[in-house]
C-alpha positions in Angstrom: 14.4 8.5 9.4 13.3 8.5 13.0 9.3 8.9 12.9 8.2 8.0 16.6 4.6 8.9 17.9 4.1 8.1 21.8 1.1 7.6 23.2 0.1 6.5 26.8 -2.5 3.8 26.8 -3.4 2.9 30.5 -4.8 -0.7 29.4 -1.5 -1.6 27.9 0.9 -3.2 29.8 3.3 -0.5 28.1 3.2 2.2 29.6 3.3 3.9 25.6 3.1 2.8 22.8 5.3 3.9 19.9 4.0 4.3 16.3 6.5 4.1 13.4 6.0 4.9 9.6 6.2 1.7 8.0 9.4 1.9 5.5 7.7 2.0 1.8 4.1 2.4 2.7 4.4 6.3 3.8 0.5 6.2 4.9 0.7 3.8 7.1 2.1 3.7 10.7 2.0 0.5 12.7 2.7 0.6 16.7 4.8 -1.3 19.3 1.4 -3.1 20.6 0.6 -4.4 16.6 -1.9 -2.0 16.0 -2.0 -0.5 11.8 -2.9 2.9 11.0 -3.5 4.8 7.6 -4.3 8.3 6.2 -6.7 8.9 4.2 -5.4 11.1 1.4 -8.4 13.1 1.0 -9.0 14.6 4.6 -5.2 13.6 6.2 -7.3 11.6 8.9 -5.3 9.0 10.6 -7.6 5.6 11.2 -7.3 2.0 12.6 -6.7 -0.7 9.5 -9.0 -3.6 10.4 -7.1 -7.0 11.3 -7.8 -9.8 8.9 -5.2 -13.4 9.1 -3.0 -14.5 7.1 -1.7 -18.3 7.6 -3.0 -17.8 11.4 -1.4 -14.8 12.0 -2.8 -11.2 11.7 -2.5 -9.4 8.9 -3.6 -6.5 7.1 -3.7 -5.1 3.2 -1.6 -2.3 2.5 -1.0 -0.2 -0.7 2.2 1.8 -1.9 2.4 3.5 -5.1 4.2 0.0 -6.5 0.8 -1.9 -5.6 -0.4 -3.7 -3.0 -0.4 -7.2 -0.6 -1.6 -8.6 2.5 1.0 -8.8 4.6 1.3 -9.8 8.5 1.1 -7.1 11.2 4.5 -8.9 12.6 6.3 -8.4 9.8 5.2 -4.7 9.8 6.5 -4.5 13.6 9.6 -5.8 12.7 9.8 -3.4 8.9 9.4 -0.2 11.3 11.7 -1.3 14.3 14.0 -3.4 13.1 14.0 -3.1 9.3 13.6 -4.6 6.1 15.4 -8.1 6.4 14.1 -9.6 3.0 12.0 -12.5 2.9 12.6 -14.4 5.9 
């Protein structure tokens, strides 16, 4: 499944920046600049997911139907770009 938002950001040094569903967590989309976005079931609103860290590294808690963890935004990068490579 190819889910790719662009979206030019003239303080980047990207010219875009590419969001991708992130694979089991359908409400949440993360970008190719580490930022983490989620919809709010309610009103379908996309919104930023604030940063917190993880081991020194930024992270973020996300929820799928299965339940939930704190996970690092790097890992979600990689998830969305490269794919699921198991626990690493």
């Amino acid at each position: 499944m190819l889910d790719v938002l662009c979206i030019a950001d003239p303080y980047a040094s990207q010219t875009f920046e590419i969001w991708r569903t992130v694979p089991g967590f359908d409400r949440f989309k993360v970008s190719s600049h580490g930022r983490v976005i989620r919809q709010n079931i309610s009103t379908l609103r996309w919104s930023l997911v604030p940063l917190g860290v993880l081991s020194g590294y930024p992270a973020v808690s996300i929820l799928n139907d299965a339940g939930g963890d704190r996970v690092g935004v790097h890992r979600l990068v990689m998830w969305a770009f490269v794919g699921p490579q198991g626990d690493l």
